[in-house]
N, C-alpha and C positions, 0 to 999 in steps of 0.2 A: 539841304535839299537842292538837287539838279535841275532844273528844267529845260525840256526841247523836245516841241510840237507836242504835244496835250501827256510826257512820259514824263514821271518823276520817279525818282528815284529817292525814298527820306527813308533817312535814319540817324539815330543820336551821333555825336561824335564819338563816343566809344565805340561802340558797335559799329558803327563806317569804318574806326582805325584798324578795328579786329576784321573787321570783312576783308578789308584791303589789304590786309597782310596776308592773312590767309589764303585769300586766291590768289595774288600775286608772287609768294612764296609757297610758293608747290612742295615743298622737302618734308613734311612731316605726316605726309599721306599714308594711308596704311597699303593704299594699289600702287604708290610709287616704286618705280622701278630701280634697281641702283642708280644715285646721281640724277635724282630724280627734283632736281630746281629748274624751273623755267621762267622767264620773263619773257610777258609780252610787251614788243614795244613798237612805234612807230619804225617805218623802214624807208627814212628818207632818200638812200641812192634808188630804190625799184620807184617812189613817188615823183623823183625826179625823169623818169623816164616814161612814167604816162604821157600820152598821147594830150588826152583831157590836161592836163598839169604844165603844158609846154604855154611859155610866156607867163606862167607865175612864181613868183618868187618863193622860194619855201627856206622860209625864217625856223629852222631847225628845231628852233626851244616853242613856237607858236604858233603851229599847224593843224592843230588837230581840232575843230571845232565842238563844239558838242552835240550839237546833232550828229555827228557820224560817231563821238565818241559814244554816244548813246547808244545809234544801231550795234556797234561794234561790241558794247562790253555786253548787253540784254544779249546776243547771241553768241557769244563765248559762255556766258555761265548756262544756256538751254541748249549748247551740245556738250561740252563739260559736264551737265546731270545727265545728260541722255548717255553717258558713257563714253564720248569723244576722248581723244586724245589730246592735248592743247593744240599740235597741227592741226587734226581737223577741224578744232575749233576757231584756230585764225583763220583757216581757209574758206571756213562759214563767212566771219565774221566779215573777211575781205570781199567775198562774195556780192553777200547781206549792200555793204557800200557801195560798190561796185555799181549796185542795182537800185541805189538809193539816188546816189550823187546827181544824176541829169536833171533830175527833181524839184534839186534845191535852187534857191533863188537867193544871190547876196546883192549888197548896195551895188552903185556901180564902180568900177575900182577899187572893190573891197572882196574879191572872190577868193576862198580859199580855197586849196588844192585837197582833191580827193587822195584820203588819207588808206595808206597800204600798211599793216603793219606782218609783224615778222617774229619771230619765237628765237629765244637768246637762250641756251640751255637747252635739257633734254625736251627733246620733241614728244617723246613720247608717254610725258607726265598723265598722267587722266583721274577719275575721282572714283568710279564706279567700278564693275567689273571691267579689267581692261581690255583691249583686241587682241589679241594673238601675236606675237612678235615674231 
């Protein structure tokens, strides 16, 4: 079980491993398009060039806190079911943080960087009926 700010996320460890594979490997989709694998992942050079993110250090393997990984993944999988394409789905999702981050409040000299992430593989994977290409 996850938690951050009153949002859990629980499920057995099976069923977490089966989730996490499933939505993060995109390839056995029956809306997949040819070459139809996507990962979403952090996008540390576009994170190093926020505005907000200038004067913090962004530890590559340690950036991503979970309040934002939070926002980020609950809105990947609610435009994903609404028929998004994984693009539109990180563009929600970056969005989503985007509009979160001024928000958040860390110790002092403990502030992470607002996290950007980025699509590795087809952009164009999605679950439902797809858009139009």
């Amino acid at each position: 079980m996850f938690r951050a700010k009153k949002r859990e996320i629980c499920a057995p460890p099976a069923v977490a491993r089966e989730t996490f594979t499933d939505w993060w490997d995109l390839s056995s989709l029956p809306n997949a398009p040819p070459g139809g694998r996507a990962l979403i992942v952090p996008d540390f050079d576009t994170m190093a060039t926020l505005q907000t993110n200038q004067g913090i250090v962004l530890n590559h393997s340690q950036d991503v806190d979970l309040v934002q990984g939070t926002v980020a993944w609950e809105t990947l999988i609610n435009s994903l079911a609404g028929g998004g394409t994984v693009q539109n789905a990180v563009n929600s999702a970056n969005t989503a943080i985007a509009n979160l981050y001024p928000s958040l409040r860390y110790p002092v000299g403990q502030t992470l960087p607002q996290v950007v992430f980025t699509v590795i593989g087809n952009q164009n994977v999605c679950f439902r009926k797809c858009p139009q290409q």
